[in-house]
C-alpha positions in Angstrom: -5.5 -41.0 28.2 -5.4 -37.5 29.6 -4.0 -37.0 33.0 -1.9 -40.0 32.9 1.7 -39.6 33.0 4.7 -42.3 32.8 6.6 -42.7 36.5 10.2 -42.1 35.7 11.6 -41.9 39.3 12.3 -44.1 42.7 12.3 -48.1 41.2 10.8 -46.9 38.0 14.1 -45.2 37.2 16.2 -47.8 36.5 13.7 -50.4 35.6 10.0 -50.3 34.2 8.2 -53.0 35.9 9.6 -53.0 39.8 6.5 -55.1 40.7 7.2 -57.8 38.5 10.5 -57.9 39.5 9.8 -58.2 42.9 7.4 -61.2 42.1 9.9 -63.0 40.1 12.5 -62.5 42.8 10.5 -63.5 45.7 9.1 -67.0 43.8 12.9 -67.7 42.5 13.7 -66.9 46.7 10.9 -69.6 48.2 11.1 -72.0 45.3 14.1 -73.8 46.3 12.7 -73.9 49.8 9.8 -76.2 48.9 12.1 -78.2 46.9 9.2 -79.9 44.6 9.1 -80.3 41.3 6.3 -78.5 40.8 7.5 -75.6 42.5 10.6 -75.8 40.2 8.6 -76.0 37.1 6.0 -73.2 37.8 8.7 -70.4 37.8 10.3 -70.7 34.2 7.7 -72.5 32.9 4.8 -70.4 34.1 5.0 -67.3 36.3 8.0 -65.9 33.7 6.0 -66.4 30.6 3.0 -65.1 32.4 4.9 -61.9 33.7 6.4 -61.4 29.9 3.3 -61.6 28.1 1.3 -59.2 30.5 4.1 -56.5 30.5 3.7 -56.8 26.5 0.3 -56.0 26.9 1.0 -53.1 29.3 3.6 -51.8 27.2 1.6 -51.8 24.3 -1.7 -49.9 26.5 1.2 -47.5 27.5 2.4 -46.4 23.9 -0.5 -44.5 24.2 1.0 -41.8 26.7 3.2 -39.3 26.2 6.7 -39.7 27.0 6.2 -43.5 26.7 8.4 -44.3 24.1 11.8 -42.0 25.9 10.9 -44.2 29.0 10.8 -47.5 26.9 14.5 -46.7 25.1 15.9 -45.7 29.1 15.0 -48.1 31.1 14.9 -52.4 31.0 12.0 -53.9 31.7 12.6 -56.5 34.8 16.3 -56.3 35.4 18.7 -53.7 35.0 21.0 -54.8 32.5 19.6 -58.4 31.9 16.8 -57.0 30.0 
């Protein structure tokens, strides 16, 4: 992969994945609001999984370009300090 380089600045400093985060936050935010029980389930049961299998596969794509594996050990993936 030449050319690429890993973003280690703004959002991307503290955590890897700001987008993800940002989804998860915003469906946890406008779950309640619907209060259905299919709303409820879709967030742990679904979207999370989803989100933590496709940033595996990113991750794993990304190994691939330097400075990958500094930017791995630095920052958490989601949520600073919850992992």
């Amino acid at each position: 992969m030449e050319q690429h380089r890993i973003e280690d600045f703004g959002p991307y400093g503290s955590i890897r994945h700001p987008a993800y985060s940002g989804t998860t936050v915003v469906h946890a935010g406008l779950t309640p609001y619907f209060l259905h029980g299919v709303a409820l389930a879709v967030l742990p049961v679904l979207l999370v999984p989803s989100i933590m299998l496709r940033i595996m596969i990113e991750e794993k794509m990304l190994c691939e370009i330097d400075g990958d594996s500094e930017f791995v050990r630095k920052g958490e993936r989601l949520f600073p300090v919850i992992g």
